[in-house]
DSSP file (Angstrom, degrees, kcal/mol; ACC not computed):
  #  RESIDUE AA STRUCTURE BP1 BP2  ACC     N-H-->O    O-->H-N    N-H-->O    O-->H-N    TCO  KAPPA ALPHA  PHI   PSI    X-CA   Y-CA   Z-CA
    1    1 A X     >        0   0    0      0, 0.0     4,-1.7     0, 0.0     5,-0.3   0.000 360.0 360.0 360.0 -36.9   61.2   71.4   50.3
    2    2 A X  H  >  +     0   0    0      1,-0.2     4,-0.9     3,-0.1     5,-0.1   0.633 360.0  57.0 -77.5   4.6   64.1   73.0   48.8
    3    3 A X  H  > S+     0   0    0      2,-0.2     4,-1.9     3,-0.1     5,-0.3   0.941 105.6  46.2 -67.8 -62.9   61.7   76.1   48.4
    4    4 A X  H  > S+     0   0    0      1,-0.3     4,-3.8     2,-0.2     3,-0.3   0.951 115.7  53.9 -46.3 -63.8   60.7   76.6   52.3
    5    5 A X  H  X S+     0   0    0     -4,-1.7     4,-2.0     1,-0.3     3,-0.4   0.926 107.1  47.7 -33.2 -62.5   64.6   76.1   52.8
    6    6 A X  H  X S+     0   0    0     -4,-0.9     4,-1.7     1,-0.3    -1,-0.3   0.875 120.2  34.3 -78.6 -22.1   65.6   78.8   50.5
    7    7 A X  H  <>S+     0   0    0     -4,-1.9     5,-1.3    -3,-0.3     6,-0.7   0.742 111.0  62.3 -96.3  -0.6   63.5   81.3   51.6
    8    8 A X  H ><5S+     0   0    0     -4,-3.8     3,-1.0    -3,-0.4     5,-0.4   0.959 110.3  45.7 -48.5 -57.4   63.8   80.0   55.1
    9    9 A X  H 3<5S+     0   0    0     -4,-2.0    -2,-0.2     1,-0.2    -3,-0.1   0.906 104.1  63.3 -42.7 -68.5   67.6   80.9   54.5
   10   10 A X  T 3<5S-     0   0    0     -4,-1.7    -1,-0.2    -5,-0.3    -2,-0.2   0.426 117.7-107.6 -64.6   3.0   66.7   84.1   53.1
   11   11 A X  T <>5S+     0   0    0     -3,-1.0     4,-0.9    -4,-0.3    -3,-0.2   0.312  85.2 122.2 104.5  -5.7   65.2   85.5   56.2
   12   12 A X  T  4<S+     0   0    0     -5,-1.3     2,-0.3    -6,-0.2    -4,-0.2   0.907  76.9  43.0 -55.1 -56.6   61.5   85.3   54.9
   13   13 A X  T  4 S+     0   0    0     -6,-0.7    -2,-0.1    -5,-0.4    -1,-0.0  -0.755 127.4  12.7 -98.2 131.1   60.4   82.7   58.2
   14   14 A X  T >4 S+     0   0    0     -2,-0.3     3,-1.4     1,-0.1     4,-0.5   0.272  87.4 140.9  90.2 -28.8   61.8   83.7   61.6
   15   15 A X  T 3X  +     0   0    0     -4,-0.9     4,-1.4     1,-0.3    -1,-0.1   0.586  54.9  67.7   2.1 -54.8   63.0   87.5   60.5
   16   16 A X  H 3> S+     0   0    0      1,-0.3     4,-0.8     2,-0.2    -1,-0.3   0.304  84.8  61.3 -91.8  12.6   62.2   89.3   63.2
   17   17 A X  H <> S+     0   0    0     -3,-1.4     4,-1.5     2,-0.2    -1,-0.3   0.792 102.9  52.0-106.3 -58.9   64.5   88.1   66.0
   18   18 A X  H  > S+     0   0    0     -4,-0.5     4,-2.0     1,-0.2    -2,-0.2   0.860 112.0  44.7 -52.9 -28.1   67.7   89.1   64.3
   19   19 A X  H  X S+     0   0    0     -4,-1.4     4,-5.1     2,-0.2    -1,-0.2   0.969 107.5  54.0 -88.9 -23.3   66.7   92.2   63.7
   20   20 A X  H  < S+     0   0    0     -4,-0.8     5,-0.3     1,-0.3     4,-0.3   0.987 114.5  46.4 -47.5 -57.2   65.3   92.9   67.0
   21   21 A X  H  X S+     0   0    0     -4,-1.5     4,-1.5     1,-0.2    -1,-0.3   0.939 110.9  49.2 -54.7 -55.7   68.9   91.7   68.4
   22   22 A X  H  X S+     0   0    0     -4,-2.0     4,-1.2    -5,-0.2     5,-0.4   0.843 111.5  52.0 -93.8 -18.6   70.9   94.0   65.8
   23   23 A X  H >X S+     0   0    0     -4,-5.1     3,-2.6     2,-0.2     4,-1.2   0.724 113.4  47.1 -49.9 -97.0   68.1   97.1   67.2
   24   24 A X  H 3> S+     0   0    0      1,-0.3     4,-1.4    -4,-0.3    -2,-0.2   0.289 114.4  45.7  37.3 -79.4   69.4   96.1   70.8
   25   25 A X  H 3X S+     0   0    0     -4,-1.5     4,-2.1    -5,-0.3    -1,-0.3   0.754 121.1  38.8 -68.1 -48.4   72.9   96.1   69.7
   26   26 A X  H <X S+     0   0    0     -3,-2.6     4,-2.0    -4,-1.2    -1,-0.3   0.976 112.7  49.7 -62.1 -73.6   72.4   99.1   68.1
   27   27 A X  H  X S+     0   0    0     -4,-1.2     4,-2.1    -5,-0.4    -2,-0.2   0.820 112.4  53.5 -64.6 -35.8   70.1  100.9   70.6
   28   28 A X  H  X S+     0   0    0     -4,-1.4     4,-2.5    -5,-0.3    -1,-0.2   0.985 109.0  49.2 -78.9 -36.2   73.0   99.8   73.8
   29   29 A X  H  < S+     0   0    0     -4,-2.1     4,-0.3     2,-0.2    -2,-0.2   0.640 108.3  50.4 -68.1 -16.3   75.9  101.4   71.8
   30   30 A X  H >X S+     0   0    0     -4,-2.0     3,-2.3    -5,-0.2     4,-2.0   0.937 117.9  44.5 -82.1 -58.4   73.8  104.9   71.1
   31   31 A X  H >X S+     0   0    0     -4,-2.1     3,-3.1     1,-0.3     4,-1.0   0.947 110.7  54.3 -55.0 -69.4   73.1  104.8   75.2
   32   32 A X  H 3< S+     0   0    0     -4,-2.5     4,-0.4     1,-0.2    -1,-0.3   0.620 110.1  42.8 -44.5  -8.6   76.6  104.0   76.0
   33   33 A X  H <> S+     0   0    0     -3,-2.3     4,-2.5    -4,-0.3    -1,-0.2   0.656 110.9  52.4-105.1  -6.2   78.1  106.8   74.3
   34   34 A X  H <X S+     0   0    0     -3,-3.1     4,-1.6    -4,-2.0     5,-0.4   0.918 116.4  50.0 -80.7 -22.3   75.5  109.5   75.4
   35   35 A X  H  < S+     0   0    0     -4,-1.0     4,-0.3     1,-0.2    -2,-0.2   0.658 112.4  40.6 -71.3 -12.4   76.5  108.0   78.9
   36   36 A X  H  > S+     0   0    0     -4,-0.4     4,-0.5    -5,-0.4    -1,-0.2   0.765 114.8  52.4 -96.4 -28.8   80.0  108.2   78.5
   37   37 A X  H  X S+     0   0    0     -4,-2.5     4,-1.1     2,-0.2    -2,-0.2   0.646 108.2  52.7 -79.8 -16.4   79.7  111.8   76.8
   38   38 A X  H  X S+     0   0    0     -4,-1.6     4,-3.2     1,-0.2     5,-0.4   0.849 106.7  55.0 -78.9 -36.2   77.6  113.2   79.8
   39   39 A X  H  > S+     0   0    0     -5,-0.4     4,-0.8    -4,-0.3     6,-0.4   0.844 108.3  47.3 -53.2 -22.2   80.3  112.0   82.3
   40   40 A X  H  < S+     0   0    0     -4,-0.5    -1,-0.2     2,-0.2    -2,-0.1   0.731 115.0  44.6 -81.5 -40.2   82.8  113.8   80.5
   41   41 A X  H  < S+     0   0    0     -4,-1.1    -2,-0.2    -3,-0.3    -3,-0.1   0.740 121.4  39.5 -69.2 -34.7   80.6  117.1   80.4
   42   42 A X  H  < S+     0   0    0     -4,-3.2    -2,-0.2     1,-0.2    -3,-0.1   0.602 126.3  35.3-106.5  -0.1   79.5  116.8   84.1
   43   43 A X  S  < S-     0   0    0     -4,-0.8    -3,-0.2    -5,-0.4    -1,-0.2   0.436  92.1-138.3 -64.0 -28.0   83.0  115.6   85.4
   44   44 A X        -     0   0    0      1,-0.2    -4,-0.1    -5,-0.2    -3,-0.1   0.505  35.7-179.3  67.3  -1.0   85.0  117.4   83.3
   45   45 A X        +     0   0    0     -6,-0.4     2,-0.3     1,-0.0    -1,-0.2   0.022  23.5  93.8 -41.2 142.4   87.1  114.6   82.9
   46   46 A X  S    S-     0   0    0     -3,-0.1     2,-0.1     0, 0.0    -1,-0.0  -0.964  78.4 -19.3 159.5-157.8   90.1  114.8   80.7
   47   47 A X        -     0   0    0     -2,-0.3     4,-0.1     1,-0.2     3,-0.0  -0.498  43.0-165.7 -70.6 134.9   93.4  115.5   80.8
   48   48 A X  S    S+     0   0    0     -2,-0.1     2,-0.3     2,-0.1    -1,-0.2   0.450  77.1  46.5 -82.0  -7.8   94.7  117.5   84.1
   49   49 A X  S    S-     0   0    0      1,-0.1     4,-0.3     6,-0.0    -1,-0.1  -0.967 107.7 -67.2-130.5 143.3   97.9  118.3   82.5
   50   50 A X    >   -     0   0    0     -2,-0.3     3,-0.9     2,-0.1    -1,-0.1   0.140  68.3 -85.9 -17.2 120.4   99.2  119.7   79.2
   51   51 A X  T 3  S+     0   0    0      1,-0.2     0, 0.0    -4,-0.1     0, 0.0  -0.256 118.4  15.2 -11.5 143.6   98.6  117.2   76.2
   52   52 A X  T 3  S+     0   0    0      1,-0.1    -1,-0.2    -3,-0.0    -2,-0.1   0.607  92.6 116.7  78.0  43.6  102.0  114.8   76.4
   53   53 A X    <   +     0   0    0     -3,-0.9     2,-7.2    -4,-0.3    -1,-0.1  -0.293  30.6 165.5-121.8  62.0  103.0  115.8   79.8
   54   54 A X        +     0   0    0     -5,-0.0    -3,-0.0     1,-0.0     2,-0.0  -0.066  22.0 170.5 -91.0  59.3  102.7  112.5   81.8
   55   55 A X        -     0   0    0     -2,-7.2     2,-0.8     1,-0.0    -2,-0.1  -0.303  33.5-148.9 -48.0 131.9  104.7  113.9   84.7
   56   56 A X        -     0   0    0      1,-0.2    24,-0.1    -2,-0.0    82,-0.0  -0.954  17.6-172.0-105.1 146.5  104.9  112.0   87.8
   57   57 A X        +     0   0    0     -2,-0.8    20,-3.2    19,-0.1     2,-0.2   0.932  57.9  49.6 -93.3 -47.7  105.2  114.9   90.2
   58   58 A X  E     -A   76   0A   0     18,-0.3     2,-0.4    81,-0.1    18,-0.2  -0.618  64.3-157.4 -96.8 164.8  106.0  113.1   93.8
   59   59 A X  E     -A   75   0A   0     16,-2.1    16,-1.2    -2,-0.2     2,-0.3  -0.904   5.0-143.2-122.6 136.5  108.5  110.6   94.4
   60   60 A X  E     -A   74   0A   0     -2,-0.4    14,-0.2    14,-0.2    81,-0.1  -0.963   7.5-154.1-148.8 146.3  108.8  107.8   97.3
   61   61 A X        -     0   0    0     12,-2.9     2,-0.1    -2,-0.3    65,-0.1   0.024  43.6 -86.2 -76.5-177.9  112.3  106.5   99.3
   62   62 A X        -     0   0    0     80,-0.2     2,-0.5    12,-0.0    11,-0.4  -0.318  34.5-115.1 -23.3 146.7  112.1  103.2  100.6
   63   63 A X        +     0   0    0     61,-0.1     2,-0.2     9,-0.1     9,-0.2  -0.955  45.8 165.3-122.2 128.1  110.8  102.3  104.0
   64   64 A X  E     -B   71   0A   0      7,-1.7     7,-2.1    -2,-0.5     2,-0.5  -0.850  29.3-136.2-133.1 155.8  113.6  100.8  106.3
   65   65 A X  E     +B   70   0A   0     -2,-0.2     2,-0.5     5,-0.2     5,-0.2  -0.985  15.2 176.5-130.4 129.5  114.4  100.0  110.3
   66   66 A X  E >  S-B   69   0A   0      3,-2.0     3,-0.9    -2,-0.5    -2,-0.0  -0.964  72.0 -49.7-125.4 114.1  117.4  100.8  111.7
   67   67 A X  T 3  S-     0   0    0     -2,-0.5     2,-0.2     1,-0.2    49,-0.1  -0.345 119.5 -27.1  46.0-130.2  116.8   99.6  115.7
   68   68 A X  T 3  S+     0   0    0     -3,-0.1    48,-1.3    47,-0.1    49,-1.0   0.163 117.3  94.2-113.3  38.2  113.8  101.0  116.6
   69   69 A X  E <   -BC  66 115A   0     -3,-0.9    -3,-2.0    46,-0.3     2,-0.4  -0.956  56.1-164.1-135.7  98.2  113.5  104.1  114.4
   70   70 A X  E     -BC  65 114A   0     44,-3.4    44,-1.3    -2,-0.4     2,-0.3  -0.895  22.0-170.4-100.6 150.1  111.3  103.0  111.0
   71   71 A X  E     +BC  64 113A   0     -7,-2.1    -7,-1.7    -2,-0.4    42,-0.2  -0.944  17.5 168.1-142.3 164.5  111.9  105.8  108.3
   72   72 A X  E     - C   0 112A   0     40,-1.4    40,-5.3    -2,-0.3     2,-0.3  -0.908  11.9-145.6-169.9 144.0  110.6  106.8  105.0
   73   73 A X  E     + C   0 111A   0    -11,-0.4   -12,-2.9    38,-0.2     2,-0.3  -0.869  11.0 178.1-133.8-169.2  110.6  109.5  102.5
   74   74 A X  E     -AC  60 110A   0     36,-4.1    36,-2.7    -2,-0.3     2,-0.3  -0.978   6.2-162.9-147.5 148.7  109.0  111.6   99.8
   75   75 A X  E     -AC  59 109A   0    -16,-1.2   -16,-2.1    -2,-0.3     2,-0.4  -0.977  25.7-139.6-139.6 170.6  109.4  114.3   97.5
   76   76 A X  E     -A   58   0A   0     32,-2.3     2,-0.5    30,-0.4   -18,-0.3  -0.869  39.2-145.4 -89.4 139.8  107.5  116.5   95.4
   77   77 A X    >   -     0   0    0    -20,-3.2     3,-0.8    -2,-0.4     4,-0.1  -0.939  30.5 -81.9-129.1 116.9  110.0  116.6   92.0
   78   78 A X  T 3  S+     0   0    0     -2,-0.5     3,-0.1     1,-0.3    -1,-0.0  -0.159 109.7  42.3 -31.4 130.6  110.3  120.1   89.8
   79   79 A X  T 3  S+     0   0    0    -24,-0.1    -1,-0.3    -3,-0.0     2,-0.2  -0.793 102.0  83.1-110.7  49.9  108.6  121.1   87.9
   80   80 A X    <   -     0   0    0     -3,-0.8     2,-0.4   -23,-0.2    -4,-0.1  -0.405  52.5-173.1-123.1 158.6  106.0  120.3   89.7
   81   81 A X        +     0   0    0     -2,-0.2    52,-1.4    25,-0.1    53,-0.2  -0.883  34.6  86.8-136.8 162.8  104.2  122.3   92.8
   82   82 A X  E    S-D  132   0B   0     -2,-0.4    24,-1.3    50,-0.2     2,-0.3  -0.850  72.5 -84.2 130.8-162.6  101.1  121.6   95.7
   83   83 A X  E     -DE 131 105B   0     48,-0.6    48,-2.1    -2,-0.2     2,-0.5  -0.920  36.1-157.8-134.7 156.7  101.7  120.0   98.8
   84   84 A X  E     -DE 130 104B   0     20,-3.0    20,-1.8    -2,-0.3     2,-0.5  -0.927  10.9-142.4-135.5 167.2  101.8  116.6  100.0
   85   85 A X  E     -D  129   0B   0     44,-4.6    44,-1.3    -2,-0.5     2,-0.4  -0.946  17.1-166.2-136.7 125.3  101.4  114.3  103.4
   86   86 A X        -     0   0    0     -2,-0.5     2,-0.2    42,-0.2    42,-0.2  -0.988  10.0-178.3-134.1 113.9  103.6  111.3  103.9
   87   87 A X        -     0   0    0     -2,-0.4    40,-1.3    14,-0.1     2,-0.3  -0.402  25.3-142.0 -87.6 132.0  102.8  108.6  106.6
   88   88 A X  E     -GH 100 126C   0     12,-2.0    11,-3.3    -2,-0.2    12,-0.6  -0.994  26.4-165.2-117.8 147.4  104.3  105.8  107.7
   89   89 A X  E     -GH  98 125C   0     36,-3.8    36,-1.9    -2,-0.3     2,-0.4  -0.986  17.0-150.3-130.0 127.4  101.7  102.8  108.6
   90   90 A X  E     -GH  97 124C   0      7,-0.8     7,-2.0    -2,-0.4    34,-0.3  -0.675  30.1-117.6-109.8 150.1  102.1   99.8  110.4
   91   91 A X  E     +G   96   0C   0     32,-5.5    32,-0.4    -2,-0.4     2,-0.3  -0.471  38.3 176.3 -75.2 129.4   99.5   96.7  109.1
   92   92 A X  E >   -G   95   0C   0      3,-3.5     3,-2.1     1,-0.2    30,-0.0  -0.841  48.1 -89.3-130.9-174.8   97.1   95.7  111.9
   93   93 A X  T 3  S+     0   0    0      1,-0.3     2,-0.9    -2,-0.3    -1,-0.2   0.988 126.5  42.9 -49.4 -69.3   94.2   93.0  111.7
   94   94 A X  T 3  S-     0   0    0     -3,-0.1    -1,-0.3     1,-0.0     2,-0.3   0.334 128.8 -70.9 -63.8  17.4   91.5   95.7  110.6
   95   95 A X  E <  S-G   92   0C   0     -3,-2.1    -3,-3.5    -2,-0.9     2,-0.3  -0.752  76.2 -32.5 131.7 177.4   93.8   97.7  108.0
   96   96 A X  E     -G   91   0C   0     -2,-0.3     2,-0.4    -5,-0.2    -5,-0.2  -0.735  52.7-148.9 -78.4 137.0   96.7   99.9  108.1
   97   97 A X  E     -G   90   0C   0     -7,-2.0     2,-0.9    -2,-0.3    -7,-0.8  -0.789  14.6-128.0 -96.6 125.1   97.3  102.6  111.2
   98   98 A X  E     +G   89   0C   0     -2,-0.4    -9,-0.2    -9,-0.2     3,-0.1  -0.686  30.0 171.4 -92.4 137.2   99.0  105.8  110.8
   99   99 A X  E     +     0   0C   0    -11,-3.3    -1,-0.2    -2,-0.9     2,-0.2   0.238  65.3   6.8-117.9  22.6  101.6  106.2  113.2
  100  100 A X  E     -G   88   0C   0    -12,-0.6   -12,-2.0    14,-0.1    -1,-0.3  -0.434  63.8-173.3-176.7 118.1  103.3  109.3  112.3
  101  101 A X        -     0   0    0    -14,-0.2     2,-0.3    -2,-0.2    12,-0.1  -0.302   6.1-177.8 -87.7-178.7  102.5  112.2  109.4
  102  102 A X        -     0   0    0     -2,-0.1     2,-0.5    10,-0.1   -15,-0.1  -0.974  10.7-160.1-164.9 155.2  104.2  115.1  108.2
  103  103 A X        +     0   0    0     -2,-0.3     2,-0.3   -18,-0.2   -18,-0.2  -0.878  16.5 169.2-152.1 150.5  102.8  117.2  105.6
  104  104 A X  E     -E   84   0B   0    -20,-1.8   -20,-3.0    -2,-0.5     2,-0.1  -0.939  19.2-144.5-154.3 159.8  104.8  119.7  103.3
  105  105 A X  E     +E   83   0B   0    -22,-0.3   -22,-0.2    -2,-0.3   -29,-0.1  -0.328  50.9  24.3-108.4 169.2  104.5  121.8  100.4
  106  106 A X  S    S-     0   0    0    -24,-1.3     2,-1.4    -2,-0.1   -30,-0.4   0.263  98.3 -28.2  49.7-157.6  106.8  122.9   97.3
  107  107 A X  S    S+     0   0    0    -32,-0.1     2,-0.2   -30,-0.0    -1,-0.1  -0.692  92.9  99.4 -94.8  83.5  109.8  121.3   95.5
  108  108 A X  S    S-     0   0    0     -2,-1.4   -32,-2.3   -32,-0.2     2,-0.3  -0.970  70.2-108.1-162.1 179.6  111.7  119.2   98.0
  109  109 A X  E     -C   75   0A   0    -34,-0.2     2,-0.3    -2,-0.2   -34,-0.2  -0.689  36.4-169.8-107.1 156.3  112.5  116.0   99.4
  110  110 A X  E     -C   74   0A   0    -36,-2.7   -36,-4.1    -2,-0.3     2,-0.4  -0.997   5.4-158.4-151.0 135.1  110.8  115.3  103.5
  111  111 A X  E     -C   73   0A   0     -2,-0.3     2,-0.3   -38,-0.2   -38,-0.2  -0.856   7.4-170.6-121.1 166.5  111.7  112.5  105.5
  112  112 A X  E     +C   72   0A   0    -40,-5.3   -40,-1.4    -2,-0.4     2,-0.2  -0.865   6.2 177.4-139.5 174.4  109.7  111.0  108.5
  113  113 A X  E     -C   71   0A   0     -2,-0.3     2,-0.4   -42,-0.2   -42,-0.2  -0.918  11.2-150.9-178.4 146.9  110.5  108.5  111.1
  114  114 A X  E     -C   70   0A   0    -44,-1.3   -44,-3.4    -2,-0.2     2,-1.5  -0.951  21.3-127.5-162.3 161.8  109.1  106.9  114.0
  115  115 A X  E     +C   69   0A   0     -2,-0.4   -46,-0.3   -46,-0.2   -47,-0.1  -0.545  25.8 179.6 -88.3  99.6  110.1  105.4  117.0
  116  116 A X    >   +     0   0    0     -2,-1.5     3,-2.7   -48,-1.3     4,-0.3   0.494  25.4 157.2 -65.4 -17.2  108.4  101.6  117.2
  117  117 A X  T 3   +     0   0    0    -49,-1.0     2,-0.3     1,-0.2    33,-0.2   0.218  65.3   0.1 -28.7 142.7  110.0  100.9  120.3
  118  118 A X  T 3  S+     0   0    0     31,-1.4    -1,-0.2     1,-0.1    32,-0.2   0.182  94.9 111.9  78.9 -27.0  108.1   98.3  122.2
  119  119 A X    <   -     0   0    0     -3,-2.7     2,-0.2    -2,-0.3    -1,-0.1   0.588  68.5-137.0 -53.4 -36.4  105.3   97.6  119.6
  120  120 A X        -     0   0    0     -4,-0.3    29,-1.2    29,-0.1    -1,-0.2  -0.450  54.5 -18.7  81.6-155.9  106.4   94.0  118.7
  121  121 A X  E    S+ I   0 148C   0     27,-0.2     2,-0.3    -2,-0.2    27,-0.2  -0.485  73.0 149.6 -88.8 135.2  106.4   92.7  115.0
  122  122 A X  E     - I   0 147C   0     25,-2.8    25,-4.5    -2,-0.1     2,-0.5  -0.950  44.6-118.2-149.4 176.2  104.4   94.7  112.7
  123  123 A X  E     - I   0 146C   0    -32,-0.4   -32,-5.5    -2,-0.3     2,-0.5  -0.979  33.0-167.8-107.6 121.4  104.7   95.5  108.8
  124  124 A X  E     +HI  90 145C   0     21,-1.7    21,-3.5    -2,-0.5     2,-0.3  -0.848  12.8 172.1-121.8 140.3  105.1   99.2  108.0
  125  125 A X  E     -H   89   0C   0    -36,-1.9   -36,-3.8    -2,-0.5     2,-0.4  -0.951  19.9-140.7-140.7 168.0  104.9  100.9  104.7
  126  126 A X  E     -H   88   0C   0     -2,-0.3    16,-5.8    17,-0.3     2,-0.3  -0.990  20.5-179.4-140.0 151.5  104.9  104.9  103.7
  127  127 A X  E     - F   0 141B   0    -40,-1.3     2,-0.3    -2,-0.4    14,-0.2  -0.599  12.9-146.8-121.3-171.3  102.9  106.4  101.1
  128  128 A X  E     - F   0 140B   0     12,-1.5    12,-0.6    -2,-0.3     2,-0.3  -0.807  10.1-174.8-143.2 143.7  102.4  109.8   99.8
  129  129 A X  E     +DF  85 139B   0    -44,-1.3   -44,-4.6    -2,-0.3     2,-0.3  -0.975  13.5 174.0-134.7 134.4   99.7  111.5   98.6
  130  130 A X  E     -DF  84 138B   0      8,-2.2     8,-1.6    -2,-0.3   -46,-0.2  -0.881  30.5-141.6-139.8-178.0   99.7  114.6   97.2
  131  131 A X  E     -DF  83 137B   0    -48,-2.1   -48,-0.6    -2,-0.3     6,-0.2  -0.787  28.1-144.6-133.7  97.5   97.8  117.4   95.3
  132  132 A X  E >   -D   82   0B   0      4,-1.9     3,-2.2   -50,-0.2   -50,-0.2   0.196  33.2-104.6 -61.0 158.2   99.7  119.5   92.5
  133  133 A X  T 3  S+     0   0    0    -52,-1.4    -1,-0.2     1,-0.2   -51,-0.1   0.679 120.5  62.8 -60.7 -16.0   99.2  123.0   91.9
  134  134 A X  T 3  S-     0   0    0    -53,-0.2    -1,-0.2     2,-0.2    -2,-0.1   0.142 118.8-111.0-100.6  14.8   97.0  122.0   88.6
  135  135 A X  S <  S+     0   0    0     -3,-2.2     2,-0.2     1,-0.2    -2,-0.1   0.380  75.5 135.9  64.8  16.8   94.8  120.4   91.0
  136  136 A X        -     0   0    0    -88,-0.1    -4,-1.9     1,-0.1    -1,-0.2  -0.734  46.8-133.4 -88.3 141.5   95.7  116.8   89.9
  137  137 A X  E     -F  131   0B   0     -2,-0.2     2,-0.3    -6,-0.2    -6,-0.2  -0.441  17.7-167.2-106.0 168.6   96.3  114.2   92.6
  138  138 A X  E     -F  130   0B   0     -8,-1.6    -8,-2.2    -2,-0.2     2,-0.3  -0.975   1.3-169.9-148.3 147.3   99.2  111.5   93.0
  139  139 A X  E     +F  129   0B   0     -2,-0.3   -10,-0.2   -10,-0.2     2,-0.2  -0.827   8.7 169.9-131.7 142.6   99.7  108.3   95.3
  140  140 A X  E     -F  128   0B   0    -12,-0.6   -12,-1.5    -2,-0.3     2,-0.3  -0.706  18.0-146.7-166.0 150.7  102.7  106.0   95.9
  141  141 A X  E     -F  127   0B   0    -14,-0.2   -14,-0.2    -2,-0.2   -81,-0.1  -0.949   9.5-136.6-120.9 141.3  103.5  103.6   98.1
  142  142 A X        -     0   0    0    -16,-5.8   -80,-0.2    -2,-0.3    -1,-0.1   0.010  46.2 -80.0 -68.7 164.8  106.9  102.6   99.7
  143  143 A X        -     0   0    0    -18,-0.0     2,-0.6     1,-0.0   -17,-0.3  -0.014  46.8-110.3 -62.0-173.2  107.9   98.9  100.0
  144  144 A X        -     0   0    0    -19,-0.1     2,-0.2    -3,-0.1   -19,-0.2  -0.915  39.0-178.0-117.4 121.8  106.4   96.6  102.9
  145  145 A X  E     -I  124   0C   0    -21,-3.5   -21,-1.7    -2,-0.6     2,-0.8  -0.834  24.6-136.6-121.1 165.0  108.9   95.7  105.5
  146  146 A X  E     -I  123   0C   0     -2,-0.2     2,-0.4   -23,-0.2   -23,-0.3  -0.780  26.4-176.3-101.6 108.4  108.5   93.4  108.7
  147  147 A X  E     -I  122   0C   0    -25,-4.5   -25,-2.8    -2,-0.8     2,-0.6  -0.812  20.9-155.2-108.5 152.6  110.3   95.0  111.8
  148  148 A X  E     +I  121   0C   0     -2,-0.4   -27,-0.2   -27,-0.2   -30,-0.1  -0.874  20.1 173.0-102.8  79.8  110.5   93.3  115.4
  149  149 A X              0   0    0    -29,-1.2   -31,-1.4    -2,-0.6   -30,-0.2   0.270 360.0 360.0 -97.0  41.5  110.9   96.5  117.3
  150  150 A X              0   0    0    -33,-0.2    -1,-0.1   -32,-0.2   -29,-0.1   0.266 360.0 360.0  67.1 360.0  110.6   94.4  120.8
């Protein structure tokens, strides 16, 4: 009995399921890196900016109500270039609405505003989104406020 055992141990009975499992193992890590190296050739993914240059290029203010005027800003921040469009949105059942755009280009700061009058209570935020002259894109969102604008 202690024979069967020791070659039991030694892989002699039963063999062929561990290696099938370390092929497998084997055989998913070879696909996953030819899938991950074609995505890279047919995206072109990689870096959009110089090695070690993790700019953020746009910028975004706070979103505030003073009486029935909600406002927000943005900027695009040197040294950075493109253009961007910055919304303010007030939250409704189905999603966020835009109620007012702006859209600008180059190295400056843009503010927007709109007039809520009448609307009743909603939640407003501002984003920006932009697109840089090195053809990389950027997002941000403002804080979320609740305004009563009557």
């Amino acid at each position: 009995m202690t024979d069967n055992m020791s070659s039991f141990r030694a892989g002699q009975y039963g063999s062929g399921r561990p290696r099938i499992r370390r092929r497998r193992g084997v055989r998913l890590a070879a696909a996953l890196s030819v899938l991950a190296a074609s995505a890279l050739l047919t995206t072109g993914a990689g870096p959009s900016r110089p090695v070690g240059a993790n700019l953020t290029c746009t910028s975004i203010g706070p979103t505030f109500q003073d009486g029935n005027t909600i406002s927000g800003s943005g900027a695009i921040i040197a040294p950075c270039g493109g253009g961007a469009t910055l919304v303010i949105q007030r939250s409704r059942w189905y999603g966020w609405e835009d109620m007012a755009t702006v859209n600008f280009t180059g190295q400056h700061a843009q503010t927007i505003t709109y007039d809520c009058a009448g609307t009743g209570i909603h939640g407003f935020r501002t984003y920006i989104n932009s697109q840089h002259a090195d053809g990389s894109y950027e997002f941000h969102e403002s804080n979320h406020i609740n305004a009563n604008c009557g």
